[in-house]
C-alpha positions, 0 to 999 in steps of 0.5 A, spaced: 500 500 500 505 505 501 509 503 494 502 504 491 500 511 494 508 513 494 506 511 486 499 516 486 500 521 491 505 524 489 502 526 482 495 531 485 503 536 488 506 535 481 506 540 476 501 537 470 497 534 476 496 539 481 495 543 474 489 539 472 487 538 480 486 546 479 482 546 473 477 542 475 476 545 481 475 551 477 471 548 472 467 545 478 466 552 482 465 556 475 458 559 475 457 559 484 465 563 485 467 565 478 472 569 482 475 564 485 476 560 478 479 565 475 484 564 481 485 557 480 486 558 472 491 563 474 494 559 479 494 553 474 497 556 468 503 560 473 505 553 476 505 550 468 508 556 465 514 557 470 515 549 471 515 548 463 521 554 463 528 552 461 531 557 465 527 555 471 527 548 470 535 547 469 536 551 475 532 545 479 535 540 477 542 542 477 541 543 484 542 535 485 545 534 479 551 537 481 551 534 487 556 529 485 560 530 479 564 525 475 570 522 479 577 522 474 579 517 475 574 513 479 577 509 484 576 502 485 571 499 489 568 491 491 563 491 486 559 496 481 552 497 484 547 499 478 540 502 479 534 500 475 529 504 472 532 504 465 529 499 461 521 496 459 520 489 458 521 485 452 513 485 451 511 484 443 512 487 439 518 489 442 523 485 439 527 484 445 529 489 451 528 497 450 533 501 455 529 508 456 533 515 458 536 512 464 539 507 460 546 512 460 546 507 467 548 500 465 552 503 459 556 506 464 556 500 469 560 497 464 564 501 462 567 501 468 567 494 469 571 493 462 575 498 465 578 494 471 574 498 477 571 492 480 571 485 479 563 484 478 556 488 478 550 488 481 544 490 478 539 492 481 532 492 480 525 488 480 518 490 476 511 492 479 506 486 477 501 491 475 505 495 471 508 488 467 513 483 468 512 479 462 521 480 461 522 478 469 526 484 473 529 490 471 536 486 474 534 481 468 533 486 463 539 490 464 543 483 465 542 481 458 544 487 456 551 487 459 552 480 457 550 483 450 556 488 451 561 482 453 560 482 460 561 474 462 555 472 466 560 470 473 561 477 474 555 478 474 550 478 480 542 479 480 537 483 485 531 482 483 526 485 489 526 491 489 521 496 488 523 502 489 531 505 492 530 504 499 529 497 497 534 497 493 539 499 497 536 494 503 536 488 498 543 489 495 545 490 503 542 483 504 547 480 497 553 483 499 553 482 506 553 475 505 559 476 501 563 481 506 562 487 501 562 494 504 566 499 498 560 499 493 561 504 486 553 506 485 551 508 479 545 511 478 543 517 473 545 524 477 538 527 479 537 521 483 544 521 486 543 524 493 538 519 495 541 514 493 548 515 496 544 517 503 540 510 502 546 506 501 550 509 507 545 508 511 545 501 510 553 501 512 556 501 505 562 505 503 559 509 497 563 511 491 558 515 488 559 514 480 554 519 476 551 519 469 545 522 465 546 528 466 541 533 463 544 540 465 551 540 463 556 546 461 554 547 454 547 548 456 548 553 462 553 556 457 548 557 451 542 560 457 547 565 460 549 568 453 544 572 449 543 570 442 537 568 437 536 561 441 535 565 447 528 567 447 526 560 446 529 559 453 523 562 456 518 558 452 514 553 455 518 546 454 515 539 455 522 537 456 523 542 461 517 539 465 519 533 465 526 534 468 523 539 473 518 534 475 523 529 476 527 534 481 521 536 484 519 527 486 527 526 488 525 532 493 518 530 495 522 523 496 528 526 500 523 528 505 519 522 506 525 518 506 527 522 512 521 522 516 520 514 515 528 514 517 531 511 511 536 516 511 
């Protein structure tokens, strides 16, 4: 129940959702308090135009993003953990596996284990029933990607419970402990490397953060301080930008509860 309403809730504060919350009342109240309504469709097309703004958008999500920046060179560690939450299920018509935008985490696990960082990774991962599971876990799905990639399947170890990143980091806990393994290189997409990091500490590992998908990078924020043609589209209502403020305004809203749950 507490995955579900984690799930739910959190979509009536989003910015499209709460949006949308702020219309309908508007439309419902529209003929007993006009002004009221008028109110509620201000409020509502301010929350959008200033969460689906560039400017404002990157400015939030740098804040966790650059939180953790990329290590040169990345020390080396007992093990590569790496998140899940970045493929679908091979479902038909899909051909095989499909790695969604957080996918940048199991190319750049690999790369560190070709590299030497450590001898053997972990990936991490379930899938929630209702929303499919006809490809078995995300661990699986990203497990067959590396595989595919080259990494040799004794190096290779599966969690495939989790639902969510406190679970993650508990479940992964449950395997490692096992093997005696504290010094754990976590890689996950930039945004979601806070709580993860605060996660995995609290279950007494030695975290080397190891941050990837990055959205804002230097070359954006560049181009957004300087002033040409493309500066006025800055301003605009983006989808992108939504998408991202949204993802920043989650990982927040999950800092919080994390926090009152005493998972951090």
């Amino acid at each position: 129940m507490f995955f579900f309403l984690s799930k739910f809730l959190p979509l009536l504060i989003y910015p499209l959702g709460l949006s949308c919350l702020l219309l309908l009342i508007a439309l419902v109240s529209l003929w007993k308090f006009p002004r009221r309504s008028l109110f509620a469709i201000a409020t509502a097309l301010l929350i959008l135009f200033c969460s689906s703004n560039p400017l404002i958008a990157v400015t939030f999500v740098k804040t966790l993003e650059w939180q953790y920046l990329p290590l040169d060179p990345v020390p080396a560690a007992e093990v590569i953990v790496v998140l899940g939450g970045s493929t679908r299920a091979q479902s038909p018509p899909r051909p095989w596996v499909e790695v969604l935008e957080a996918g940048d985490r199991i190319l750049y696990g690999v790369k560190l284990y070709k590299e030497g960082v450590a001898p053997s990774i972990l990936f991490s991962g379930g899938r929630v029933s209702w929303q499919g599971n006809e490809g078995g876990s995300e661990a699986q799905d990203m497990a067959a990607i590396a595989k595919t990639m080259g990494v040799p399947e004794r190096s290779i170890v599966l969690e495939n419970v989790s639902l969510n990143t406190y679970q993650n980091a508990v479940e992964t806990a449950k395997i490692l402990r096992q093997k005696k393994i504290t010094n754990i290189l976590l890689v996950t997409s930039a945004i979601h490397m806070p709580r993860s990091v605060a996660i995995f500490e609290k279950q007494g590992f030695d975290v080397t953060p190891a941050p990837t998908d990055y959205w804002v990078a230097q070359e954006s924020l560049d181009q957004m301080r300087g002033i040409s043609p493309g500066t006025f589209l800055n301003v605009l209502p983006d989808t992108e930008a939504l998408h991202f403020f949204t993802r920043a305004l989650k990982e927040y809203i999950g800092l919080g509860i994390y926090r009152l749950r005493g998972w951090l």
